[in-house]
C-alpha positions in Angstrom: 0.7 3.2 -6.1 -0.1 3.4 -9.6 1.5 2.1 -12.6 3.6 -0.6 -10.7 6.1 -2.1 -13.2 8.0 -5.1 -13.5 10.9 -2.5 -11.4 8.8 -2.5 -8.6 10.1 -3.9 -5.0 9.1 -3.8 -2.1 11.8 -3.1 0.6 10.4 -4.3 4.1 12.8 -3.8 7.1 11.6 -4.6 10.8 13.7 -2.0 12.9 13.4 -0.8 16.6 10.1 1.4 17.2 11.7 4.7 18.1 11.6 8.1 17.1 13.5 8.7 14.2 14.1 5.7 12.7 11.7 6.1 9.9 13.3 9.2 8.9 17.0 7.7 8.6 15.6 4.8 6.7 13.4 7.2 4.5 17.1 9.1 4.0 19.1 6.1 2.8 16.4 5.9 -0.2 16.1 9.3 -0.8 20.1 9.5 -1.2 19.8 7.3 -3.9 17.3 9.3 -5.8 14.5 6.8 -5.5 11.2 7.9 -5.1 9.0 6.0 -2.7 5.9 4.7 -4.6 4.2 4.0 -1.2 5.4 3.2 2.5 3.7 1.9 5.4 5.2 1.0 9.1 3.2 -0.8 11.2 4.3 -2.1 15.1 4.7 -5.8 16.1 2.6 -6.7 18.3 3.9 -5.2 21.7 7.5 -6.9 20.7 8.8 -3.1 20.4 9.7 -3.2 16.7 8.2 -2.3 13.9 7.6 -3.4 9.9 8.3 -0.9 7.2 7.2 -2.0 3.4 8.5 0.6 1.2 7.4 0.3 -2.2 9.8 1.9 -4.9 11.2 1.5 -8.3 14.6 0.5 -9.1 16.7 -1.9 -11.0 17.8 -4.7 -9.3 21.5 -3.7 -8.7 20.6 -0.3 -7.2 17.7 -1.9 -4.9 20.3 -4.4 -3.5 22.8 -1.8 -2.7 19.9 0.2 -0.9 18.7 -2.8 1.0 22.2 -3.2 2.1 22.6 0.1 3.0 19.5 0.3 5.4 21.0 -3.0 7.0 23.5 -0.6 8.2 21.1 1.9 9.6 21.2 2.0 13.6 17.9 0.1 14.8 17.5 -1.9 11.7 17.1 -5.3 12.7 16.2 -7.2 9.2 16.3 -5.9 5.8 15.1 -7.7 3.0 13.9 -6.7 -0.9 10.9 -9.0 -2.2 9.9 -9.1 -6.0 6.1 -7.7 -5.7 5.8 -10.7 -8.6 6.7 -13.3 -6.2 5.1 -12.0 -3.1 1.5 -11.8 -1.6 0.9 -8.2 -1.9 -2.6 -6.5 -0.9 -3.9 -3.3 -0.1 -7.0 -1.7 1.8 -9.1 1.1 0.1 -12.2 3.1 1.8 -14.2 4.6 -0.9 -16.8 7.1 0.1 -19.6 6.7 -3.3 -22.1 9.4 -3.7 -25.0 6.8 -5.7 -27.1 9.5 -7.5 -30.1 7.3 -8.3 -27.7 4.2 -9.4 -27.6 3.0 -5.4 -28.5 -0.7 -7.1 -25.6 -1.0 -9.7 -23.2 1.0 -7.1 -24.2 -1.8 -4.5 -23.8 -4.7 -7.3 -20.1 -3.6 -8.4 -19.1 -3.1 -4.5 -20.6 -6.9 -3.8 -18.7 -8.4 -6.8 -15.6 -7.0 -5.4 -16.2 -8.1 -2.3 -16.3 -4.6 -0.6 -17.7 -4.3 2.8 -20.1 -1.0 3.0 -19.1 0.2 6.7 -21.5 3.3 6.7 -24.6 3.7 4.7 -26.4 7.0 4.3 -28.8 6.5 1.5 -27.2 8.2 -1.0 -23.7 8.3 0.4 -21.9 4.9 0.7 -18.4 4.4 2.5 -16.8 1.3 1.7 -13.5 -0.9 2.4 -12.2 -2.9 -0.7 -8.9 -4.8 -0.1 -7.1 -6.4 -2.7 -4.0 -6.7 -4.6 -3.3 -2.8 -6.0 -4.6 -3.6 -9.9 -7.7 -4.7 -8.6 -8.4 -1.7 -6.7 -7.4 0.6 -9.4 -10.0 -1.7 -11.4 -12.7 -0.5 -8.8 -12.1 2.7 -8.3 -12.3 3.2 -12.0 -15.2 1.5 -12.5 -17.0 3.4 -9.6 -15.6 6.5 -10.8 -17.5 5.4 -14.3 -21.1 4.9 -12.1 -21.3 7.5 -9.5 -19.1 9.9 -8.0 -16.4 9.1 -6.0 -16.2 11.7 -3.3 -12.9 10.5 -1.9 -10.4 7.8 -1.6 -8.2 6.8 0.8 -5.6 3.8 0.1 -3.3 1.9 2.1 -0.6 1.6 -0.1 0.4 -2.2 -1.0 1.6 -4.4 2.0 3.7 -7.0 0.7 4.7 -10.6 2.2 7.1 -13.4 0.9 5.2 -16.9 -0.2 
């Protein structure tokens, strides 16, 4: 997600895990005309339900009508919309870093963030940085400015009420 604004909720809904659910819940946004910023669904333990945090962008009136209209979707169990201001919100990033001679600063700015190098090939790094979603934009950008970022994977924000 980049760019998250003050408009930016997250939706999270625990629903029955079955086929198809994610799809009819995907379709009540997408009727609205609201893009999904991000979206991740997750399972419950082995309770048989599942979370999905959608994150999207909407005023407040039209993201209350949407949470209300995905309490209304069959399997839907729990619906509610959380101010990403007023939440605990975090996301995981793996970073694969080609060094290019700059292995030491690479290293430095991966240990101040408290990344976690999971493979280490010499020149090649792969990393896991998790964070809230400005911070690993911060990262990635000052990576980006170091070395060469060979790819990037993110796990879009996951979002909690305090």
């Amino acid at each position: 997600m980049n760019g998250r604004d003050s408009s930016s909720k997250a939706i999270v809904a625990v629903v029955e895990d079955r086929p198809g659910v994610l799809y009819r819940v995907s379709s009540s946004i997408r009727r609205r005309g609201i893009n999904i910023d991000s979206m991740n669904v997750s399972p419950i333990g082995n309770s048989g339900f599942s979370k999905m945090v959608f994150i999207v962008r909407a005023e407040e009136e039209t993201a209350e009508h949407l949470v209300k209209s995905i309490a209304k979707t069959p399997s839907v169990l729990s619906v509610e919309l959380l101010e990403l201001g007023e939440s605990v919100v975090r996301e995981l990033a793996l970073l694969k870093v080609a060094v290019h001679g700059k292995r030491r600063e690479v290293v430095e700015v991966l240990r101040r963030c408290d990344a976690k190098v999971l493979i280490d090939e010499g020149e090649t790094l792969i990393a896991e940085v998790v964070g809230a979603p400005e911070e690993l934009n911060a990262v990635v950008e000052l990576l980006d400015s170091l070395a060469v970022l060979l790819d990037v994977s993110r796990s879009g924000p996951l979002a909690l009420r305090r």
